[in-house]
N, CA, C and O atoms as CSV, one atom per row, in Angstrom:
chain,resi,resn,atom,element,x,y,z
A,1,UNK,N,N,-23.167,7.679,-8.021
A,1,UNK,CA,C,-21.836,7.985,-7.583
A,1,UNK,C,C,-20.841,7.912,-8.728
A,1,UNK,O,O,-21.170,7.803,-9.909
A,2,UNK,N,N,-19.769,7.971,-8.338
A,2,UNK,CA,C,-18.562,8.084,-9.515
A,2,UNK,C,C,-18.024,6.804,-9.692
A,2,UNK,O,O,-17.691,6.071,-8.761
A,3,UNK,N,N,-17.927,6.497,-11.041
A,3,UNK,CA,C,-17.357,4.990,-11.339
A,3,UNK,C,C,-15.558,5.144,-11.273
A,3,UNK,O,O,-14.947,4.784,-12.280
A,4,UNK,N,N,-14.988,5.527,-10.416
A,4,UNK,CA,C,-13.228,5.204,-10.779
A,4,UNK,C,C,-12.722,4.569,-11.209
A,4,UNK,O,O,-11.530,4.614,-11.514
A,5,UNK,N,N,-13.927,3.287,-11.465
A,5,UNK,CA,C,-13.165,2.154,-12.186
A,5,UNK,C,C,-13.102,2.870,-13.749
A,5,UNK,O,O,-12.367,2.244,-14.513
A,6,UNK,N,N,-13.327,3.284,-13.951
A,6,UNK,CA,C,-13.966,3.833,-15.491
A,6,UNK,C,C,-13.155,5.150,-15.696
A,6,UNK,O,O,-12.565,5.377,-16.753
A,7,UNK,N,N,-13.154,5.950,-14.708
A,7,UNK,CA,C,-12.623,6.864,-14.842
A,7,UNK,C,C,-10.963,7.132,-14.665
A,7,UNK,O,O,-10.316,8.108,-15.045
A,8,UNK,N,N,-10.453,5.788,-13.875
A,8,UNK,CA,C,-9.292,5.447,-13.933
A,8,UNK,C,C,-8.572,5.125,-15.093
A,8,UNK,O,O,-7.443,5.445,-15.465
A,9,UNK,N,N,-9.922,4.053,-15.857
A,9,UNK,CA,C,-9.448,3.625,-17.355
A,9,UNK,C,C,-8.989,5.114,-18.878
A,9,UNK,O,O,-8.105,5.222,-19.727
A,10,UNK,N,N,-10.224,5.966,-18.446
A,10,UNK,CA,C,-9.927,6.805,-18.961
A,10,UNK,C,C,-8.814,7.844,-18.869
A,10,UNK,O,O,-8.606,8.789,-19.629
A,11,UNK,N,N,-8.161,7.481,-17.808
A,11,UNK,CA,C,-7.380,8.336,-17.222
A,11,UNK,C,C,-6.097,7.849,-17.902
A,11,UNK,O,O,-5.180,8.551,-18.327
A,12,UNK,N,N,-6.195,6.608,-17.923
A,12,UNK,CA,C,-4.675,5.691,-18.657
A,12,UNK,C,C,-4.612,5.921,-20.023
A,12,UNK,O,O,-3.491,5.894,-20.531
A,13,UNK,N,N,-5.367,6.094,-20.574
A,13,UNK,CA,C,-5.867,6.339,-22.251
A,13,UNK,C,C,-5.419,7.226,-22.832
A,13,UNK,O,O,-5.248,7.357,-24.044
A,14,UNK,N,N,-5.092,8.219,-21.605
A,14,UNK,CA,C,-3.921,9.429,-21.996
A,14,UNK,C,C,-2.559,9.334,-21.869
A,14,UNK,O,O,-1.705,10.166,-22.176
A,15,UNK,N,N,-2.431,8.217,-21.378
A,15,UNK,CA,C,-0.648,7.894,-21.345
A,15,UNK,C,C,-0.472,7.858,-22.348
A,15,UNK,O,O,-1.230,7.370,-23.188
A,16,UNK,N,N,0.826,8.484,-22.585
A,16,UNK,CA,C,1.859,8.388,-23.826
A,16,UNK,C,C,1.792,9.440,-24.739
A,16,UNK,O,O,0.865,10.157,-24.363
A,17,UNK,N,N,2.288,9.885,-25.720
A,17,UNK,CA,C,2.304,10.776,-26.413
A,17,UNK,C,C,1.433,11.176,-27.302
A,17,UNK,O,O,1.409,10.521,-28.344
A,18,UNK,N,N,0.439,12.388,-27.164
A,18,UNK,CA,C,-0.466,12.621,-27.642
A,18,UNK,C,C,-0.718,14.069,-28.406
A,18,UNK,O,O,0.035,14.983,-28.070
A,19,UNK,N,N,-1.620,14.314,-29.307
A,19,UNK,CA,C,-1.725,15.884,-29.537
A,19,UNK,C,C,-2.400,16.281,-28.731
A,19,UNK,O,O,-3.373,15.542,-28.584
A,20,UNK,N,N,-2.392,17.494,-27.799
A,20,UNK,CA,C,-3.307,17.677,-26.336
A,20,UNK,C,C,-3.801,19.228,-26.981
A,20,UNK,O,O,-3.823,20.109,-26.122
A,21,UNK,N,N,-4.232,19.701,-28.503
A,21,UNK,CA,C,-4.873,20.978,-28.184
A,21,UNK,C,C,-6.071,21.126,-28.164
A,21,UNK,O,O,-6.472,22.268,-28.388
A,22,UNK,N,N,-6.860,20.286,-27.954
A,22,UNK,CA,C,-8.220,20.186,-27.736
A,22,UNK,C,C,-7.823,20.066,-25.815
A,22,UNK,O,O,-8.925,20.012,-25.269
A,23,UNK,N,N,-6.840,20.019,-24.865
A,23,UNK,CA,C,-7.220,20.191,-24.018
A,23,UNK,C,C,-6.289,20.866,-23.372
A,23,UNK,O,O,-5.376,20.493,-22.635
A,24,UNK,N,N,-6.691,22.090,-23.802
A,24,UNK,CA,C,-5.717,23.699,-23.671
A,24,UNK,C,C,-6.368,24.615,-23.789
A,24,UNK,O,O,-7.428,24.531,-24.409
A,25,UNK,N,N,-5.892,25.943,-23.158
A,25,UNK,CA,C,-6.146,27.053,-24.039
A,25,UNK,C,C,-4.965,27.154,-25.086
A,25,UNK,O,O,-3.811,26.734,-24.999
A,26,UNK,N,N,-5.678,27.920,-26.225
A,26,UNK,CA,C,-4.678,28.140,-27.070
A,26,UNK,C,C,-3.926,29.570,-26.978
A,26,UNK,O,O,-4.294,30.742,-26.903
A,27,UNK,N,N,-2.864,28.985,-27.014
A,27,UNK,CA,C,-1.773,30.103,-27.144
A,27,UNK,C,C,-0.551,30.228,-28.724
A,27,UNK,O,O,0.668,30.074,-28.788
A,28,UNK,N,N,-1.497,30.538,-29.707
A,28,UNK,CA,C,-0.998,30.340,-31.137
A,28,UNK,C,C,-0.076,31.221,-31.073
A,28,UNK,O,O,0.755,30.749,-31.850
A,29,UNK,N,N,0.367,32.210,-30.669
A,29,UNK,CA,C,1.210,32.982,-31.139
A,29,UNK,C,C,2.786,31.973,-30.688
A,29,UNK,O,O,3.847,31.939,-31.310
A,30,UNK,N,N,2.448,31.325,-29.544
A,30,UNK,CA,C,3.811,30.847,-28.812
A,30,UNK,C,C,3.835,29.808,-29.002
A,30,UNK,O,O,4.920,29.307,-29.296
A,31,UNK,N,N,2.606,28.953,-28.925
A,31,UNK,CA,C,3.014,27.629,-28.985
A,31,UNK,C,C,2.509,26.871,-30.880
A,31,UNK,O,O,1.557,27.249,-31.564
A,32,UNK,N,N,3.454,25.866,-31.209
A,32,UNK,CA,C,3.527,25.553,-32.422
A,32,UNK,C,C,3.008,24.356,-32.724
A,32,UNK,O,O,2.248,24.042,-33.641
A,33,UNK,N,N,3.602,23.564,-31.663
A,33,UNK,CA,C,3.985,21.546,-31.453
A,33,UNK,C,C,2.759,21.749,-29.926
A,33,UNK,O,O,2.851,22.401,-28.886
A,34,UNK,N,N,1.752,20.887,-30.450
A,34,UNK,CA,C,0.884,20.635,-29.219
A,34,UNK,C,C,0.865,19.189,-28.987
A,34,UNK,O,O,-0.136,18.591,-28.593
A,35,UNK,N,N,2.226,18.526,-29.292
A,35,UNK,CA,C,1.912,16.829,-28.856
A,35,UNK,C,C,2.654,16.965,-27.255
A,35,UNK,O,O,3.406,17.936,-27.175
A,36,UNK,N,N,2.603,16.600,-26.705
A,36,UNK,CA,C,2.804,16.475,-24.731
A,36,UNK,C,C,3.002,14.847,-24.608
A,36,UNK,O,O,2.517,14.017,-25.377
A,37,UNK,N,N,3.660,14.639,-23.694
A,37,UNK,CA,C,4.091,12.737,-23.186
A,37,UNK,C,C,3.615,13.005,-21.735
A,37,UNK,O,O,3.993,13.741,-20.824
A,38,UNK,N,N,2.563,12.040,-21.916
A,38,UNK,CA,C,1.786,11.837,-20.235
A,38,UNK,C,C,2.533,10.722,-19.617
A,38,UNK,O,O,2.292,9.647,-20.166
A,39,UNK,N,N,3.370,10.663,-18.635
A,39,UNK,CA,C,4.034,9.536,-18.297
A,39,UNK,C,C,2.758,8.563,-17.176
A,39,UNK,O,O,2.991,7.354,-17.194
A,40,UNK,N,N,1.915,8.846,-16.560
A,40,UNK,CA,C,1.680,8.661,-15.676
A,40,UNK,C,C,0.136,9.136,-15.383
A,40,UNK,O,O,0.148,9.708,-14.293
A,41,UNK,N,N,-1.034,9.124,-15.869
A,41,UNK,CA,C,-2.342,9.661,-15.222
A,41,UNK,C,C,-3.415,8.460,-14.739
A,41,UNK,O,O,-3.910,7.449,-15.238
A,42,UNK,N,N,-3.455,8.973,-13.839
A,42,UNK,CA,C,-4.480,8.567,-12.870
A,42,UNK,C,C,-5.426,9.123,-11.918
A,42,UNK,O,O,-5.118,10.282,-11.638
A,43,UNK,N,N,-6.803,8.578,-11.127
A,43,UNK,CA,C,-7.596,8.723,-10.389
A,43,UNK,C,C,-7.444,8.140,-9.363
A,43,UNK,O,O,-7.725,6.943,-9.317
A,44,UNK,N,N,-6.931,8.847,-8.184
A,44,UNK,CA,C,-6.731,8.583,-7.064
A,44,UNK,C,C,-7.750,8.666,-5.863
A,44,UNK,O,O,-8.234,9.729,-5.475
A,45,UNK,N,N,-8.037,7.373,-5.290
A,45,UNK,CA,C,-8.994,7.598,-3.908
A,45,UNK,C,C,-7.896,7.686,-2.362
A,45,UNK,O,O,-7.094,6.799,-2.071
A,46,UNK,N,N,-8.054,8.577,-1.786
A,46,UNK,CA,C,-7.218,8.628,-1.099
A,46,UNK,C,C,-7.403,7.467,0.237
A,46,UNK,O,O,-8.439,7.494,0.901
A,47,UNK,N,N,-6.284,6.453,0.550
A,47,UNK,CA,C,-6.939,5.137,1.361
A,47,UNK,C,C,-6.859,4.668,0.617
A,47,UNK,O,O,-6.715,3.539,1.087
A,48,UNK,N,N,-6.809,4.525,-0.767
A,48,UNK,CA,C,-7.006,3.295,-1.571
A,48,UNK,C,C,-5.805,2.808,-1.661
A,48,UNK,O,O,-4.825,3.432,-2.067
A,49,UNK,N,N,-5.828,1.406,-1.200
A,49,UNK,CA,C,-4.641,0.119,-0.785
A,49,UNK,C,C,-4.334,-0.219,-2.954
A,49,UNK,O,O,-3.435,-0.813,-3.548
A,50,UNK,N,N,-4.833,0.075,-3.155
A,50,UNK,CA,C,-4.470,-0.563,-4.780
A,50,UNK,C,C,-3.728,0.796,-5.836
A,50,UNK,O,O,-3.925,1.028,-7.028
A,51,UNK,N,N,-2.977,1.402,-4.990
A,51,UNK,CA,C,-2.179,2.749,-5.621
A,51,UNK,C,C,-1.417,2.779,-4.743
A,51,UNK,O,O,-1.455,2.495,-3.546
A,52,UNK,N,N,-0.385,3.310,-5.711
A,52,UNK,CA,C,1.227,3.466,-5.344
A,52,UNK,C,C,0.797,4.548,-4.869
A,52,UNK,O,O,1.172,4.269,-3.730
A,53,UNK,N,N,0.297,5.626,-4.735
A,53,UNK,CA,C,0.488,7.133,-4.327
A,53,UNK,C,C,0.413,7.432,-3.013
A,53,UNK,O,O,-0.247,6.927,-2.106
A,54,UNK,N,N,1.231,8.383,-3.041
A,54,UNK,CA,C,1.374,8.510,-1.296
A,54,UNK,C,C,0.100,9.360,-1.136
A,54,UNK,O,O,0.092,10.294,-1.938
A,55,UNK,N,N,-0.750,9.319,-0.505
A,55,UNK,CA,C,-1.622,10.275,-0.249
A,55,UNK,C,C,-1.725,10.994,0.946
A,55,UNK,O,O,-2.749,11.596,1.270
A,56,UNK,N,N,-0.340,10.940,1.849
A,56,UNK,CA,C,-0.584,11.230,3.089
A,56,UNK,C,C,-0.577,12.715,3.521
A,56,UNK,O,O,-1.047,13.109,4.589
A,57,UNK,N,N,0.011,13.511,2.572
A,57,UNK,CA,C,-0.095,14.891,1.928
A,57,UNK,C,C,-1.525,15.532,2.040
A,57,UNK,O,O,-1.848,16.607,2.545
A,58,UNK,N,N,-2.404,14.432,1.336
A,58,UNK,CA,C,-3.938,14.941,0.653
A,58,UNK,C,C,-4.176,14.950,2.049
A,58,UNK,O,O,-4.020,16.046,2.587
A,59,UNK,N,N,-4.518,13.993,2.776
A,59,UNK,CA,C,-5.288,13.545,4.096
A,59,UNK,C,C,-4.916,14.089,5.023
A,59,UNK,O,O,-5.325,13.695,6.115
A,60,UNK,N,N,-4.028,15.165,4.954
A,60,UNK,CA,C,-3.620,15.953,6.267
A,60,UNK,C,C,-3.900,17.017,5.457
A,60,UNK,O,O,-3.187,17.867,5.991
A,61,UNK,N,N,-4.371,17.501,4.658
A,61,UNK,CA,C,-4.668,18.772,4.297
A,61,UNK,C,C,-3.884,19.410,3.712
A,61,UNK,O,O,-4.202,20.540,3.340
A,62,UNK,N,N,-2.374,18.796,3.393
A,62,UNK,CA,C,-1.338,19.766,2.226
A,62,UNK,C,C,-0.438,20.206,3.524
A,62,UNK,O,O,0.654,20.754,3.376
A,63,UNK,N,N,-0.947,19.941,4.691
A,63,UNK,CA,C,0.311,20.471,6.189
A,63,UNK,C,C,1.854,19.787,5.755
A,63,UNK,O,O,2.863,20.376,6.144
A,64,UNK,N,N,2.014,18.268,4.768
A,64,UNK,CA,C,3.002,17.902,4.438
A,64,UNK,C,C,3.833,18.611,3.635
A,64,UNK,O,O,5.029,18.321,3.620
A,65,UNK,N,N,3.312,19.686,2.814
A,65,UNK,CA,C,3.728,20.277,1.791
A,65,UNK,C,C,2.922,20.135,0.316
A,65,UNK,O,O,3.098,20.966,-0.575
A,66,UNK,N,N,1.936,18.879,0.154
A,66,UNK,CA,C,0.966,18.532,-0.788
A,66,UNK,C,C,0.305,19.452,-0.969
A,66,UNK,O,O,0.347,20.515,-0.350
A,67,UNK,N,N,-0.736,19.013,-2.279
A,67,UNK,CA,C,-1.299,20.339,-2.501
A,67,UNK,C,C,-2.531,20.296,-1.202
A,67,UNK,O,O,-3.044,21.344,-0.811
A,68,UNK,N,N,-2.927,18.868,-0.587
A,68,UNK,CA,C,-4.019,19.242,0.086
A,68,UNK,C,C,-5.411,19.209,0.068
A,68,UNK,O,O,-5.810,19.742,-0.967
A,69,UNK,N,N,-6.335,18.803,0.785
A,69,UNK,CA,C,-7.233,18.422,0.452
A,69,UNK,C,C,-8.097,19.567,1.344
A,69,UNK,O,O,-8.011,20.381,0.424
A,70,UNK,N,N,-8.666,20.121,2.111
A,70,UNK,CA,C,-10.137,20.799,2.035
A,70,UNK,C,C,-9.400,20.902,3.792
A,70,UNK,O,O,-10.255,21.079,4.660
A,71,UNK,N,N,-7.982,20.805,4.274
A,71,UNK,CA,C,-8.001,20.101,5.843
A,71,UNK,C,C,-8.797,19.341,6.684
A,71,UNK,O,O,-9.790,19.883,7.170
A,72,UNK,N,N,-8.636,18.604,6.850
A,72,UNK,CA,C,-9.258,17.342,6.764
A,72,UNK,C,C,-9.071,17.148,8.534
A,72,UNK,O,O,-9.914,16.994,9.418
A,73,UNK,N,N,-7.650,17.230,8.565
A,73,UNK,CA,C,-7.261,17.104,9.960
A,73,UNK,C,C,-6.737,16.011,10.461
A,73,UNK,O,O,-6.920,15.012,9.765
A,74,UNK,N,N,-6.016,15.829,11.644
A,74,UNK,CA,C,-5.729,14.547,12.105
A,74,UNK,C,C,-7.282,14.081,12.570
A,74,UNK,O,O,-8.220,14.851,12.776
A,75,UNK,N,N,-7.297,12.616,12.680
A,75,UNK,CA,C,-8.623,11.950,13.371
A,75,UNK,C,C,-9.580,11.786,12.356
A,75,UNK,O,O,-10.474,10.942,12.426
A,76,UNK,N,N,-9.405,12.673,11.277
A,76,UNK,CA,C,-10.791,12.733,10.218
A,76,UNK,C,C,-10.372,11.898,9.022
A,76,UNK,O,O,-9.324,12.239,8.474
A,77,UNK,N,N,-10.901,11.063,8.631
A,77,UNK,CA,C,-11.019,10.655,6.833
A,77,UNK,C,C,-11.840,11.002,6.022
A,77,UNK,O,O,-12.998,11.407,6.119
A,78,UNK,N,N,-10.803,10.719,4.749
A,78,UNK,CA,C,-11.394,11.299,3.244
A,78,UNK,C,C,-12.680,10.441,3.177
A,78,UNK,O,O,-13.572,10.963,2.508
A,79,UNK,N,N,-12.962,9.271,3.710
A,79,UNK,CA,C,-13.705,8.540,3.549
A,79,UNK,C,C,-15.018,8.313,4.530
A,79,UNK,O,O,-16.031,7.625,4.398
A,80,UNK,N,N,-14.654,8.997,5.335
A,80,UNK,CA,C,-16.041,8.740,6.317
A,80,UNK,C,C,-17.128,9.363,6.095
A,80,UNK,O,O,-17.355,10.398,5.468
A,81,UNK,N,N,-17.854,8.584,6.717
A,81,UNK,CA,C,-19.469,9.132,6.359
A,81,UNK,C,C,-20.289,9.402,7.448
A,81,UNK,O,O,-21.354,8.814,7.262
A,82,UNK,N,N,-20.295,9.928,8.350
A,82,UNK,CA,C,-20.629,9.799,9.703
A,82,UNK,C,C,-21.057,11.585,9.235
A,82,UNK,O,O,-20.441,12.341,8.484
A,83,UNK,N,N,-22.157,11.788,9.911
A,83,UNK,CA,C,-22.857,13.401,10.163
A,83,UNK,C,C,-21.661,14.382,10.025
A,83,UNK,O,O,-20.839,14.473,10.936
A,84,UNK,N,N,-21.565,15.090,8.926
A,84,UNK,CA,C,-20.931,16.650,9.320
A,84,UNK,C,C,-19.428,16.068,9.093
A,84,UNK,O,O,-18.666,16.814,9.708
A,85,UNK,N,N,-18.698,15.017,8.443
A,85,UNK,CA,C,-17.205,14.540,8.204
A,85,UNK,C,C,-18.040,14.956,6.526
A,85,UNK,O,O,-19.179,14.779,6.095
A,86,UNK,N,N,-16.518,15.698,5.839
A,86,UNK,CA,C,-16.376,15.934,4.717
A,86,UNK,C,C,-16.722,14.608,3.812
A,86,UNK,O,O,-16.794,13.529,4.400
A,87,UNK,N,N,-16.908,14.659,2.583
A,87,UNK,CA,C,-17.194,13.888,1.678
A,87,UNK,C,C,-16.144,12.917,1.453
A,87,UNK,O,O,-15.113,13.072,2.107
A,88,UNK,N,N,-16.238,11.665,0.416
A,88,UNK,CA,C,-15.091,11.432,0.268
A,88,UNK,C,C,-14.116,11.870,-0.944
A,88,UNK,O,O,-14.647,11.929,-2.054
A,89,UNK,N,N,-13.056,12.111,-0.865
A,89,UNK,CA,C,-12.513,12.928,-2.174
A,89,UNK,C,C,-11.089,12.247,-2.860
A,89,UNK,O,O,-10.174,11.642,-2.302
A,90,UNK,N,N,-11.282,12.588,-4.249
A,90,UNK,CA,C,-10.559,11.568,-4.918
A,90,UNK,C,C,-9.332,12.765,-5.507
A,90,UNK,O,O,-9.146,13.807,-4.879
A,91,UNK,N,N,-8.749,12.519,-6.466
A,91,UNK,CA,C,-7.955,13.606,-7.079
A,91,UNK,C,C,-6.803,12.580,-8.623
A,91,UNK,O,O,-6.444,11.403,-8.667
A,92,UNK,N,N,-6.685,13.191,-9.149
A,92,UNK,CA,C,-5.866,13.167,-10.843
A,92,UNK,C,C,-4.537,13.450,-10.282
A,92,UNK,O,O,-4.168,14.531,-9.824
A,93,UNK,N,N,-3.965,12.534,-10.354
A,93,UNK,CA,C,-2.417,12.417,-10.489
A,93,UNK,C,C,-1.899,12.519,-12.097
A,93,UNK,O,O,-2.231,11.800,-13.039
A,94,UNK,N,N,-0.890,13.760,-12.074
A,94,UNK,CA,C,-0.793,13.195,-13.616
A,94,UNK,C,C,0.464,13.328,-13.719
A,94,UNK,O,O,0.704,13.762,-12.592
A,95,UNK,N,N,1.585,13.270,-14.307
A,95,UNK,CA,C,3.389,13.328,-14.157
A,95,UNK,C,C,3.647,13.114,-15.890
A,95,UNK,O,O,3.262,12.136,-16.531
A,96,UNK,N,N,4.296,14.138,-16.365
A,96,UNK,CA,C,4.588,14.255,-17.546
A,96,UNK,C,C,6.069,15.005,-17.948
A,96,UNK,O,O,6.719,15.538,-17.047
A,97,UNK,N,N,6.408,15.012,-18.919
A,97,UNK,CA,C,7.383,15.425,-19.240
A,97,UNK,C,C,7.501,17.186,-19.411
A,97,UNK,O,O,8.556,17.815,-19.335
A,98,UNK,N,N,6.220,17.735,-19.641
A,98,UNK,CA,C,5.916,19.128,-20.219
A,98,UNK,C,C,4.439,18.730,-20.455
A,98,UNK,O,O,3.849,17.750,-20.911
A,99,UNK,N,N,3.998,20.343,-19.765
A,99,UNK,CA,C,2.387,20.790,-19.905
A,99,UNK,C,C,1.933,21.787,-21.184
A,99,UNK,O,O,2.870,22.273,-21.818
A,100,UNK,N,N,0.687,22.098,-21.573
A,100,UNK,CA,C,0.310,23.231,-22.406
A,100,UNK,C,C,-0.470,23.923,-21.036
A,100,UNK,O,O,-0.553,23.367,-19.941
A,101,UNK,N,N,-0.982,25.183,-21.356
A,101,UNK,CA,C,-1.312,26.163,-20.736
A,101,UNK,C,C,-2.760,25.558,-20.409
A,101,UNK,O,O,-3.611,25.404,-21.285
A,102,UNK,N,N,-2.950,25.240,-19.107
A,102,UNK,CA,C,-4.040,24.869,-18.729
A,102,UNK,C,C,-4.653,23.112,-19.093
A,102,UNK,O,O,-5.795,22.653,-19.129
A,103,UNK,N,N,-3.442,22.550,-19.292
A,103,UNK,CA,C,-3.677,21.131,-19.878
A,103,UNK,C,C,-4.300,20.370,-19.258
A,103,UNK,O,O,-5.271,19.734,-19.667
A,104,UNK,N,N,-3.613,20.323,-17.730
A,104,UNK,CA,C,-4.218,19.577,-16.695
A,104,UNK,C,C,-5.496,20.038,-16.078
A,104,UNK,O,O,-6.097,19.200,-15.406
A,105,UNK,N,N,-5.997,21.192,-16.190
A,105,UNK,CA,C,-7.361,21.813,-15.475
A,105,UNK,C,C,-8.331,21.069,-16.641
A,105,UNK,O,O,-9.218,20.300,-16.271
A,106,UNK,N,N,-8.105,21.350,-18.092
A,106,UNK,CA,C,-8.841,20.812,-18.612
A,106,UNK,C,C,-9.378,19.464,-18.831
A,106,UNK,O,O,-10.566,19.165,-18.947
A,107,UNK,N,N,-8.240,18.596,-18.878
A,107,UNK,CA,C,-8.124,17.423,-18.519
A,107,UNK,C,C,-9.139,16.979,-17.345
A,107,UNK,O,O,-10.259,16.544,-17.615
A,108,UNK,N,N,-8.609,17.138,-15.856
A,108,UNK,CA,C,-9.931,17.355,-15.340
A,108,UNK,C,C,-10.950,17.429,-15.269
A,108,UNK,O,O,-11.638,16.551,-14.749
A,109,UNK,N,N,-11.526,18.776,-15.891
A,109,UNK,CA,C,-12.710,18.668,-15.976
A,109,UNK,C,C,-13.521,17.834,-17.076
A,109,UNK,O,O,-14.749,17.893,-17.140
A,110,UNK,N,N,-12.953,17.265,-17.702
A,110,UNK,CA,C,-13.678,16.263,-18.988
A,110,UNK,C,C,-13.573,15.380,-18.098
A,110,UNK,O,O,-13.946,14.229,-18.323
C-alpha cells in the first residue's frame, strides 16, 4: 500500500522556494526565472482527523464546487472497504504563490 507517512514528508520538502524546472514542461521561449514559492504541499487522506483540509468537497464528489472525487455520493466513503464501495482515495494539496506550466501534474506524478 502507500506510505503517506513518507509521502507526506516528501510532500513538505517542497515548501518554500525552489527551482521547479525539472518539474515542468519547458516553455523557453516565455519563461526565464523557474524558481516558484510552494506555500503549502501536502498528501491528503480524505477523513483524516490530523489535517486542516476541508475535504468535504472531495467526499461528495466536487457537488460543493471542489474539484471532486470519482462521486462518491452521500452514504458512501473514501474509505470503505466493503464489496463494490470505491477505493480509498487520497489527493495533493498544494497552494503557492505562482505555477510553471504543468508544475503540479508533474509534481504528482513523482
Amino acid at each position: 500500500g502507500l506510505d503517506l507517512e513518507k509521502m507526506g514528508d516528501a510532500a513538505r520538502r517542497l515548501e518554500g522556494e525552489h527551482d521547479f524546472r525539472n518539474f515542468c514542461k519547458m516553455d523557453v521561449k516565455n519563461v526565464h526565472n523557474h524558481a516558484r514559492r510552494i506555500l503549502e504541499c501536502a498528501v491528503v487522506a480524505p477523513g483524516d482527523s490530523r489535517t486542516e483540509h476541508d475535504d468535504r468537497a472531495w467526499l461528495d464528489g466536487g457537488h460543493g464546487g471542489g474539484a471532486g472525487a470519482c462521486g462518491l455520493g452521500p452514504g458512501r466513503s473514501a474509505s470503505s472497504s466493503a464489496s463494490g464501495a470505491p477505493p480509498r482515495l487520497c489527493y495533493i494539496s498544494v497552494k503557492g504563490t505562482a505555477f510553471l506550466w504543468h508544475q503540479v501534474r508533474c509534481v504528482a506524478a513523482v
